[in-house]
N, C-alpha and C positions, 0 to 999 in steps of 0.2 A: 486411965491407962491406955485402954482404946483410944481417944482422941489423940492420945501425945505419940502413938505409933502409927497414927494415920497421917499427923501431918511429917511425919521426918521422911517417912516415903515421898510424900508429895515435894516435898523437898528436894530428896534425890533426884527425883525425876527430874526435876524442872534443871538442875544444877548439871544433871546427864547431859540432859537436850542441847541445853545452851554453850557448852563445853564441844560438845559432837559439833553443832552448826559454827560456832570458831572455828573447828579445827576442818569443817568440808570447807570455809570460805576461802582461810589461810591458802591451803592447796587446789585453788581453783585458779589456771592461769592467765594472767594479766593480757587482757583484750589488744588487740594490734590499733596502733595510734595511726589514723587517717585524718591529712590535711582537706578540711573541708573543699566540697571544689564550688572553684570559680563562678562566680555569677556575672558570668559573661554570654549576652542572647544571641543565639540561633538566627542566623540569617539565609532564607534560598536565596541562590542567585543562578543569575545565565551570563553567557558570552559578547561581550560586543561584537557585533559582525560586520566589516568596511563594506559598504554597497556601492557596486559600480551601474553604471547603464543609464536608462531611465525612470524617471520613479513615476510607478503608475497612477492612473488617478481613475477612483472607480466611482460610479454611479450605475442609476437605472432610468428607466423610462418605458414610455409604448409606440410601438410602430404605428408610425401614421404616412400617408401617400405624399410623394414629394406635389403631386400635383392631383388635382380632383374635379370634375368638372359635371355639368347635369348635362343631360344630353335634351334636346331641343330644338323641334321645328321652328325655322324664322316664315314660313308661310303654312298656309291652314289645310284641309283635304283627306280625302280618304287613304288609308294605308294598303298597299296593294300589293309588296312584300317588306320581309322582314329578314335579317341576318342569320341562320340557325343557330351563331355565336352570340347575338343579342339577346344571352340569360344569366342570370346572376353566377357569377364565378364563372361565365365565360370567358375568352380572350378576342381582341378585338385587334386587328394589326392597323397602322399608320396607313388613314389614305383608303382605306377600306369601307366598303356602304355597310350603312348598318341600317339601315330603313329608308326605302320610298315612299312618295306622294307620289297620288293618282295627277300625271301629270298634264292631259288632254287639254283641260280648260286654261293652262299658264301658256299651251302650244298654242291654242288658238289669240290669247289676247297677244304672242310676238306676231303671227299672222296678221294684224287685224290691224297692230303699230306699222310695220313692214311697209302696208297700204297705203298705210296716209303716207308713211315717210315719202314712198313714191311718187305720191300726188302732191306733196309739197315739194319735191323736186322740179316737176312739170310746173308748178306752180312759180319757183323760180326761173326757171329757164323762160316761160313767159314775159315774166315780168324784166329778166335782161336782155328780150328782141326789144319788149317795149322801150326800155331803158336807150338800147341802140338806134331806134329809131327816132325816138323824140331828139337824138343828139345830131344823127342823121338831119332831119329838117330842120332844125336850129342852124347848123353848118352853113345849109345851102340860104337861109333866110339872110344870115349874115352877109355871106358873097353879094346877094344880089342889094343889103343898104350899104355894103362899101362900093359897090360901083354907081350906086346911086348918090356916094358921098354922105352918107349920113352913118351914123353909129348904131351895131344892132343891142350893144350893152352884154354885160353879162348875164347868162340861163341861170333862172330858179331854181331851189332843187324838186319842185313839184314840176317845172316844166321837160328836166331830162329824168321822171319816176324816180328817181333814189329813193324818197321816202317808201314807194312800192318794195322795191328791193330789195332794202333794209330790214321791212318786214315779213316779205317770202324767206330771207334767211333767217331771220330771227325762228320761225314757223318751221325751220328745218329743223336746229338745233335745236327746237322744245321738242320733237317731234321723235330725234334722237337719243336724246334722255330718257324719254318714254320707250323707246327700245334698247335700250340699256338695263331698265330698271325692268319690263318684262322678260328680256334672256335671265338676267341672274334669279328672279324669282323663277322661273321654268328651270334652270339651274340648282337651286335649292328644294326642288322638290325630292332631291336625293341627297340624303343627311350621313356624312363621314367623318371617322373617327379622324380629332389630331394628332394621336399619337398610342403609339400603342400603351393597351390597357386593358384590365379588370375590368367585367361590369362585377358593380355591388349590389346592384338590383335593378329591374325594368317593371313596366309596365306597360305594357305596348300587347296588342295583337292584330293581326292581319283583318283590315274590313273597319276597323278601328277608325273614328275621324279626331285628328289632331288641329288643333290652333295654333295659331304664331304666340310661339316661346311659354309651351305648356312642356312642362318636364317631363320625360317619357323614361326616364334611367339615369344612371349618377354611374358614371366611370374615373376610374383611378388610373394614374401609370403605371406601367409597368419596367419600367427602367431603374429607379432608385425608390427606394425609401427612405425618410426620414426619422432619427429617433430624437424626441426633447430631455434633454438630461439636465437636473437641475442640481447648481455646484453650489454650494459654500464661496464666499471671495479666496478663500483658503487653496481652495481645490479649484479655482478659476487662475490662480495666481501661479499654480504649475502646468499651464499651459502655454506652450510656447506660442508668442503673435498671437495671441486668441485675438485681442482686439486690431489685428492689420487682418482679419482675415475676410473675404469679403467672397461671399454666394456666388461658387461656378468658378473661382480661380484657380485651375488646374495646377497653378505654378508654384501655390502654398496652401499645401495639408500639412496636417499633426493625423497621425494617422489612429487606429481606435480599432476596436474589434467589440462585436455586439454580441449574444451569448443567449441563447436561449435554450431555455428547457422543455424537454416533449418526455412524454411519461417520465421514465426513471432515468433520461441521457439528456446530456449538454451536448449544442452544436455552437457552433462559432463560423461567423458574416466577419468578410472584413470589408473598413468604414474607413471614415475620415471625417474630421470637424470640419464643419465649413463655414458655419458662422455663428457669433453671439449674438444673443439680444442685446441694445442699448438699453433696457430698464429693467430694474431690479422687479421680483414678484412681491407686491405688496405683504402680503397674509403673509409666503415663508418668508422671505429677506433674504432672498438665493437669485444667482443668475443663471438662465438660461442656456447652453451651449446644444447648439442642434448637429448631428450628427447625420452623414448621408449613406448609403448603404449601396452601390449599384447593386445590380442583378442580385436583387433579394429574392426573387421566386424561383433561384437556382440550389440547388441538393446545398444543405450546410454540411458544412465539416467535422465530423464528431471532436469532441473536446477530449476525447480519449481514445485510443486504440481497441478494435470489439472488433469481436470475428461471431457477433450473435447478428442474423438476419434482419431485412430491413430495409426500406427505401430511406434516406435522409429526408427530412421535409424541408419545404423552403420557410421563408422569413414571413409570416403572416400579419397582415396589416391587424394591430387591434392588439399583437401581441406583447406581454409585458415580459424585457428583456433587462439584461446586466451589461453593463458596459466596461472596458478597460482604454483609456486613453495614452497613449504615449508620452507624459508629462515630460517635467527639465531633465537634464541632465548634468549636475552638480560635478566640478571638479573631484570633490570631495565628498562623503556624506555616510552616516550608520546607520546602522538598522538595529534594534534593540527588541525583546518582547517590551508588548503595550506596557502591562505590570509593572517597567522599570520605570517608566513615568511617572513621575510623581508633582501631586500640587507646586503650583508656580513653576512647572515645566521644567525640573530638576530631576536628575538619573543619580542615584547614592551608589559611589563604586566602592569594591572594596582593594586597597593596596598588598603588596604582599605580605607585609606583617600587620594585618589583618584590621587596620582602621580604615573607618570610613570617609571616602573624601565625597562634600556634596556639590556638585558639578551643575552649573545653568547649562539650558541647553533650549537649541532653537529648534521646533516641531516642523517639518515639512509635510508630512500625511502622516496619520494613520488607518491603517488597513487591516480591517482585521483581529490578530493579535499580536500585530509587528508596528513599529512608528518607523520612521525616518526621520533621521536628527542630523544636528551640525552644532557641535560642540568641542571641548576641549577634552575628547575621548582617546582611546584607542583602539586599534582591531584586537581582538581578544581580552580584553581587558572587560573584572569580573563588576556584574552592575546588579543591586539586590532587587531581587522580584517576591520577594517576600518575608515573612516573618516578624516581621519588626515595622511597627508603626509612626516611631520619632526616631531620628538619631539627632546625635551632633557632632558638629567637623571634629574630626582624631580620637572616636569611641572604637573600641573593641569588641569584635562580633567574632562568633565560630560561622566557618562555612559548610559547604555540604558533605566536604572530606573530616568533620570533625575536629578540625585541628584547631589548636587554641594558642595565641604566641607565651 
């Protein structure tokens, strides 16, 4: 009897439960139907931007002396002064002494040339009384075999000295070569700069005995610098005349600005190309353009505006600097972020209703994180810089406004 009234309960129960959970389901309201959304990818993009002007063209390199020279007695002798300017990072002006030789002993051998010269004067002069006289009695010998009827013939040249003569002057002119070649060495005993210059170091002191063409200092110009910038055929290829341009032709530069940094500030040198090397650098596969800088050891220009104290420094030889060159100038031409470039030199734009078109495009530099191109673009026109790693021509991308067609 217990068992048959245990289970009718359990019964109810179950029969309760399952009644109740029908009836909470029943009255539970139907969830709101949402169309699945779109699987359509996410694309950043940026602006196409029309570039006018020139398109620049950057490298680097290190200042080096347009010109360099060792400094060098051409005769031997004691040092007897010295320039106070003749020390390293001094300045030396055009034309200026930078060191004597003791020069007594070069005075005495033009004395001593001087001598003979003179005595090989008299020694000529001699020798054309003589010359005069032997022609003198020759003269009168002849008179007296024509009236005597007979023929006196033509004089020897040993009977009127010529050969004498010939060699009294010969004996001048060696005589004065030798006093030629004594003044200029008595001349060189005072050694001046060609142009003005740096020294980069010396070795010299007063008392000091020098030889013909022993190095004593190594000076630089001071008028231009030279920077070597090594291009890409790429970046050689936007320089206008790079290959008409020829060392010292005032009448055609591409102009250039050189840039260097000192503690935490940029100054900027202006420059000009002035000539290419003819041959490629083996190792990189880059060509050469040398850049010339005048009055580099004048204050540079800060590359920004500062009202923080400060002398500008000049352009130091040795110094590794930045370059911007003044490249073509393109009827036409865009400027993209780098990003929009894509393998095989393609920019993927997006149109207004929101497909993709993929566009060839030809690369003029890039710089940075901007390119220069010439394509079938627009000015504003939107180009993807990211999200999306394949497309294909006429797919469907959301932009950075969200919107979806």
């Amino acid at each position: 009897m217990r068992k048959l009234t245990s289970f009718l309960i359990a019964t109810v129960i179950l029969v309760g439960s399952g009644a109740l959970a029908y009836y909470l389901v029943s009255m539970a309201p139907e969830p709101e139907r949402r169309e699945p959304p779109p699987q359509i990818p996410f694309a950043q993009t940026a602006r196409v931007v029309a570039g006018s002007g020139a398109i620049p063209v950057y490298g680097a390199g290190t200042v080096r002396p347009s010109a360099e020279i060792d400094i060098a007695p051409l005769v031997s002798g004691n040092v007897v002064w010295m320039n106070p300017g003749f020390q390293s990072g001094g300045r030396i002006r055009a034309g200026q002494a930078i060191f004597r030789i003791e020069k007594e002993d070069y005075l005495h051998r033009v004395r001593e040339v001087e001598a003979e010269l003179e005595a090989r004067r008299v020694a000529l002069f001699v020798a054309r009384e003589e010359a005069a006289f032997a022609r003198s009695e020759f003269e009168q010998y002849s008179r007296r075999q024509l009236e005597a009827g007979e023929s006196a013939g033509e004089p020897g040249p040993l009977a009127l000295k010529e050969p004498q003569m010939k060699a009294a002057q010969a004996a001048i002119d060696r005589v004065e070569s030798q006093l030629a070649d004594a003044r200029l060495a008595l001349s060189r005993t005072e050694v001046r700069a060609p142009f003005d210059g740096y020294v980069r170091h010396e070795s010299l002191d007063v008392g000091q005995f020098v030889t013909t063409g022993q190095a004593v200092g190594r000076l630089f110009a001071a008028d231009a610098v030279e920077v070597v910038v090594s291009l890409s055929d790429a970046n050689a290829a936007l320089i206008p005349g790079l290959w008409k341009l020829r060392a010292g032709d005032s009448g055609r530069r591409v102009a250039a600005r050189v840039i260097g940094r000192y503690s935490d500030k940029s100054y900027v040198w202006k420059g000009y190309v002035d000539r290419a090397e003819v041959s490629i650098d083996e190792q990189s596969r880059t060509i050469d353009a040398i850049l010339r800088v005048p009055n580099p050891f004048s204050a540079g220009t800060p590359a920004e505006e500062t009202d923080e104290p400060g002398a500008s420094p000049p352009l130091l030889v040795g110094k590794f600097v930045e370059v911007a060159i003044q490249g073509l100038a393109p009827e036409s031409y865009l400027r993209v972020p780098r990003a929009a470039l894509h393998p095989g030199n393609e920019v993927w734009t997006v149109s207004e209703d929101k497909r993709v078109n993929v566009v060839p495009v030809r690369v003029l530099q890039r710089v940075n994180d901007e390119a220069y191109i010439i394509g079938a673009l627009e000015d504003g026109q939107l180009a993807i810089t990211g999200g999306i790693q394949h497309v294909t021509e006429g797919m469907l991308v959301q932009t950075g406004d969200g919107s979806a067609p």
